[in-house]
C-alpha positions as CSV (number, residue, x, y, z in Angstrom):
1,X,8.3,27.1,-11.4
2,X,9.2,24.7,-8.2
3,X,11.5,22.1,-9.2
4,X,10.0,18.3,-9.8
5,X,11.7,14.9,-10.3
6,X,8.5,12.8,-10.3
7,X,9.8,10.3,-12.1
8,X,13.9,10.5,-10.4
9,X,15.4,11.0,-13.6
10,X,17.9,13.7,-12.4
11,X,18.1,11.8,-9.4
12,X,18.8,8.5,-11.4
13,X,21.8,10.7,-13.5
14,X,22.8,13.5,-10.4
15,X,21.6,12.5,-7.0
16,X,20.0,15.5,-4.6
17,X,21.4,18.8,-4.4
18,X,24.6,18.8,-2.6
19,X,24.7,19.2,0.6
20,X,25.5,22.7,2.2
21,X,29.7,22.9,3.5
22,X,30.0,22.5,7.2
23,X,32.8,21.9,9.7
24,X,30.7,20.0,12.1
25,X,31.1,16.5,10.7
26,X,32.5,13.4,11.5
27,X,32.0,9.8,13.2
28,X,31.0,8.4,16.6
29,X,32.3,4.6,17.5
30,X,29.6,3.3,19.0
31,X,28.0,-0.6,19.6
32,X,30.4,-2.1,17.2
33,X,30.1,0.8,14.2
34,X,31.0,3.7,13.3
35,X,28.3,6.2,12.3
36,X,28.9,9.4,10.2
37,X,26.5,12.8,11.3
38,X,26.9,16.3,9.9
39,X,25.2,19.1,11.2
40,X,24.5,22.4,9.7
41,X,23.0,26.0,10.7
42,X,21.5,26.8,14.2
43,X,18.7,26.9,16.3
44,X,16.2,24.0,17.4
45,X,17.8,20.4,16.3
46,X,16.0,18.4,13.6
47,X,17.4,15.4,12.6
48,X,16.9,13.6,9.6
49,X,16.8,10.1,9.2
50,X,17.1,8.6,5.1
51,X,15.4,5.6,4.0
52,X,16.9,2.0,3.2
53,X,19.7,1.9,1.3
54,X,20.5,5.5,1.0
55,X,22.2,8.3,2.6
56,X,22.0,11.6,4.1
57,X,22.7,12.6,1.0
58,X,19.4,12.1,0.1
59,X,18.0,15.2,2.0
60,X,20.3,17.8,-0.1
61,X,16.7,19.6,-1.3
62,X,15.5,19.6,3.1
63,X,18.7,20.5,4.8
64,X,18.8,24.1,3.2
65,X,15.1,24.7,3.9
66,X,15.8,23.9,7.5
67,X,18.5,26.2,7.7
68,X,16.6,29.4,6.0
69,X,13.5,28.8,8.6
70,X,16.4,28.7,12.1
71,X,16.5,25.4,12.7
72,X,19.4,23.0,13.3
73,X,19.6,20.6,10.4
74,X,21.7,17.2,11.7
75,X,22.3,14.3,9.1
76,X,23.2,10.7,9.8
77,X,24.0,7.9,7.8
78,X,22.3,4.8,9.5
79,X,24.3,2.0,10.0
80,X,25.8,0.3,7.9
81,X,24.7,2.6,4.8
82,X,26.5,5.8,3.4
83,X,29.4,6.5,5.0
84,X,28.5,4.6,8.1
85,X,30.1,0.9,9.2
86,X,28.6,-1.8,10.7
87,X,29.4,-5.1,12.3
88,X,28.2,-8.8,11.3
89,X,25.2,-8.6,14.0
90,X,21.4,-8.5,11.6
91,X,19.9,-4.9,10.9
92,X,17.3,-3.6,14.1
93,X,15.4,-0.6,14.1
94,X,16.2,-0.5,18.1
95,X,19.7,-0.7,17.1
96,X,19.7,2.2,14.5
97,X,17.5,4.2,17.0
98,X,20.4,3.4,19.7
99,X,23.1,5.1,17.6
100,X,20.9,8.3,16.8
101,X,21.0,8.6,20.6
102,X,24.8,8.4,20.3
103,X,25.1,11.1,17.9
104,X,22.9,13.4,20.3
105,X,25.2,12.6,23.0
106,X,28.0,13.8,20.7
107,X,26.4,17.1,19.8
108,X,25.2,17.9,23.3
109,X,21.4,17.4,22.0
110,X,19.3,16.9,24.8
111,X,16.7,17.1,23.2
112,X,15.2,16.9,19.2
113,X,12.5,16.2,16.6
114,X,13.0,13.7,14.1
115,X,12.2,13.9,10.3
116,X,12.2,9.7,9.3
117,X,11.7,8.5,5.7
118,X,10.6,5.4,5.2
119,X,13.1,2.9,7.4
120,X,14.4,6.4,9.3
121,X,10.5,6.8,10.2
122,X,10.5,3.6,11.7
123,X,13.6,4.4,13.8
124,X,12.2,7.9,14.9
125,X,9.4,6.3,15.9
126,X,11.1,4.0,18.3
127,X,13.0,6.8,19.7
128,X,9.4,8.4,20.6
129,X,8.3,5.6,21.8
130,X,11.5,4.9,24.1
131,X,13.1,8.3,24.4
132,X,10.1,10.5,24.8
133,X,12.0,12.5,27.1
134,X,14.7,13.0,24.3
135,X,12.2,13.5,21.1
136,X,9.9,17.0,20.5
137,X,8.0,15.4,18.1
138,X,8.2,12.7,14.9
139,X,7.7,13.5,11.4
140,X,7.0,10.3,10.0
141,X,7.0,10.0,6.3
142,X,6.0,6.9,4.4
143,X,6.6,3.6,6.6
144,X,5.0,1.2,8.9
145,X,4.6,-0.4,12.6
146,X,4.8,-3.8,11.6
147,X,4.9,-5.9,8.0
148,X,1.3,-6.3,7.4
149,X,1.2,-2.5,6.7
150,X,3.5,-3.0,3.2
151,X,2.6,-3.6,-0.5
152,X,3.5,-6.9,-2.2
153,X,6.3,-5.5,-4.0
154,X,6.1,-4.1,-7.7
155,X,9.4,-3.4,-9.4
156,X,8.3,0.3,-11.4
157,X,10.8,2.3,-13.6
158,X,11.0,5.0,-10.8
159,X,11.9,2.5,-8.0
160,X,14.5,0.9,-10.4
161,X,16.0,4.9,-10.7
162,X,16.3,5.0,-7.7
163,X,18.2,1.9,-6.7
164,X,20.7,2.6,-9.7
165,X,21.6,5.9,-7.6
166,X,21.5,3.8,-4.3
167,X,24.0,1.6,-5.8
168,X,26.5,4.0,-7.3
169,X,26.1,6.3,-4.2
170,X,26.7,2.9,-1.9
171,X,30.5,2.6,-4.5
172,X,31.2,6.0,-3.9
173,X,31.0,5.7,0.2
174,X,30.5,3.0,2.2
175,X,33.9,1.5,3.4
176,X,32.9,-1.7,1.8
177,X,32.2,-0.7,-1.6
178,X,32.2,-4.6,-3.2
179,X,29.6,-5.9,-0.3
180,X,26.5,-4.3,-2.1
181,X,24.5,-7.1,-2.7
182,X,24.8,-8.5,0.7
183,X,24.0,-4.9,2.3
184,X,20.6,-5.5,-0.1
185,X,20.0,-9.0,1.7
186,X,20.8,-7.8,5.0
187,X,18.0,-4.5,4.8
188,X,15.8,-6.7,3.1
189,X,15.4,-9.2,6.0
190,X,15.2,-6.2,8.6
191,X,12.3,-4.6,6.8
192,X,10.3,-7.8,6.3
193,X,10.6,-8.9,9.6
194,X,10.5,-5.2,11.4
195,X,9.5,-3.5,13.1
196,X,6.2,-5.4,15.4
197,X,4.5,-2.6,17.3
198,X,1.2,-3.2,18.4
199,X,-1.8,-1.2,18.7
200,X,-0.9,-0.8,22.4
201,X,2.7,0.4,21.8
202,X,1.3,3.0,19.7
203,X,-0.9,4.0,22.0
204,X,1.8,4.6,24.6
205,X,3.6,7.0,22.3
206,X,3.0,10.7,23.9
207,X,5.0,13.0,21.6
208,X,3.4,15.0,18.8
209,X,3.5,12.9,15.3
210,X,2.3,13.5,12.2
211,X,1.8,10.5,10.2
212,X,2.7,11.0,6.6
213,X,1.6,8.8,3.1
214,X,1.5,9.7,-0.1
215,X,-1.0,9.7,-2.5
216,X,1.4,6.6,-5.1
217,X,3.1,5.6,-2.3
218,X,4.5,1.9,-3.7
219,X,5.2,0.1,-0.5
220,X,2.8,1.2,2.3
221,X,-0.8,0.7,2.5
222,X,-2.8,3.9,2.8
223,X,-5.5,1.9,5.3
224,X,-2.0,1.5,7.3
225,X,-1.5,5.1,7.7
226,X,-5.0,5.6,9.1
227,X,-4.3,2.4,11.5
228,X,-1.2,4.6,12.8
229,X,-2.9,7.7,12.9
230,X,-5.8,5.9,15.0
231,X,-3.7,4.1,17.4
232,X,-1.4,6.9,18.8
233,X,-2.8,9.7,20.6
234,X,-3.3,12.6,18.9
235,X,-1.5,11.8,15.9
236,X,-1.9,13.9,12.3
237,X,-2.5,12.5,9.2
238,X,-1.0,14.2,6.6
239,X,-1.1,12.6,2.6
240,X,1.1,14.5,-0.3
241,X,-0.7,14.4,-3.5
242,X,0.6,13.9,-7.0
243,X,4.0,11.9,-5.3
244,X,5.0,8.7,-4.1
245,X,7.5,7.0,-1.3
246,X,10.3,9.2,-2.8
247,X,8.4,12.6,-2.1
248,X,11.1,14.1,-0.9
249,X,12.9,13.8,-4.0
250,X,9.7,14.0,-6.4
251,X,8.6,18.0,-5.0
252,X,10.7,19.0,-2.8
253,X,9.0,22.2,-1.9
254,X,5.3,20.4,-1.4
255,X,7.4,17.7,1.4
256,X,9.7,20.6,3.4
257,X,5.9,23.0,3.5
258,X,4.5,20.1,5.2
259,X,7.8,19.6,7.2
260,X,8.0,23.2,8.7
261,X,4.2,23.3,9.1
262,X,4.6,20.5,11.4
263,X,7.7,21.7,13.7
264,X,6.0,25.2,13.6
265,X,3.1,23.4,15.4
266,X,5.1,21.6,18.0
267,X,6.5,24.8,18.8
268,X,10.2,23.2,17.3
């Protein structure tokens, strides 16, 4: 039977599977931060980009499925969150998708498709839609192009798992372990104020996406999805049933299927 967490109670207690060992690991000083990558097997680069308020620890069930179908799994931890620093300056998308470009630079990655979940979708967006040249394609799971496309917020016993593990995961890394609540304040103005693409914008974007909701998603609106499907060329729209925002967590094997069908058809 394929393992499930719908409602993130291992999660909650254990977190995701470990990561896999790896000696490529480390930090890049750029723009006032240092940001923390890992990368792991071989083959074509995907980069995976966690939600708000987590890590790249979140991906433990993705990076091993990446690695048994030949690709190149790199992690990083988005400013400011995991392991990763930032300075006083607010949250930006642009700024987040500026240090993904520093990592590549590190690696020698000329070129890559992104996985994003949730605010890691909207930064491998705006790569695609400023680093085309950079970016084979953009899996992006469960997020929006500008504020109208989210929920009114409803607090639910899985969202609350899952930012108990955020905050004993944030103790456990982050180089200011006692700043928590002020990391939380500094997201949450970044996400309801970001990102402001318009129709146009999207409609410049000339890489292969997939645009990805699911069925109980609790913070995007599925009419939101189809607006982002519509608006950039050629864009998939892919919806996970039975899970919510934290798919990859939920089913594991239902979100990396979808994953690999997708870099399969960009050729990644």
């Amino acid at each position: 039977m394929e393992f499930q967490d719908d409602d993130l109670e291992k999660f909650a207690a254990e977190g995701a599977a470990a990561l896999p060992a790896t000696d490529v690991q480390g930090f890049v000083e750029h723009d006032g931060a240092r940001i923390w990558f890992a990368a792991y097997g071989s083959g074509m680069p995907v980069i995976l980009l966690h939600g708000g308020l987590g890590n790249s620890g979140n991906w433990g069930y993705q990076v091993p499925a990446l690695i048994d179908a030949g690709y190149r799994a790199i992690v990083i931890d988005s400013r400011g969150h995991g392991r990763s620093t930032r300075d006083l300056r607010p949250y930006s998308y642009e700024l987040m998708a500026s240090d993904v470009l520093a990592v590549m630079d590190r690696l020698s990655i000329e070129k890559a498709a992104v996985v994003g979940w949730s605010d890691g979708a909207c930064t491998g967006l705006i790569l695609g839609r400023t680093n085309m040249a950079r970016i084979a394609g953009v899996f992006y799971f469960a997020c929006n192009m500008d504020p109208s496309g989210t929920k009114e917020f409803v607090p639910t016993p899985i969202i609350d798992r899952c930012f108990s593990r955020h905050v004993k995961d944030y103790a456990a890394l982050s180089a200011t372990p006692d700043q928590f609540d002020a990391f939380v304040q500094a997201v949450g103005l970044m996400q309801r104020t970001e990102p402001n693409y318009s129709a146009a914008d999207l409609a410049a974007i000339h890489i292969p996406v997939a645009i990805v909701h699911s069925e109980h998603d609790e913070f995007i609106k599925r009419d939101h999805a189809d607006h982002l499907a519509r608006s950039i060329p050629g864009a998939d729209l892919i919806v996970l049933s039975g899970v919510s925002h934290f798919a990859p967590l939920q089913r594991p094997a239902q979100f990396n299927d979808a994953v690999l069908t997708f870099l399969r058809k960009i050729g990644a």
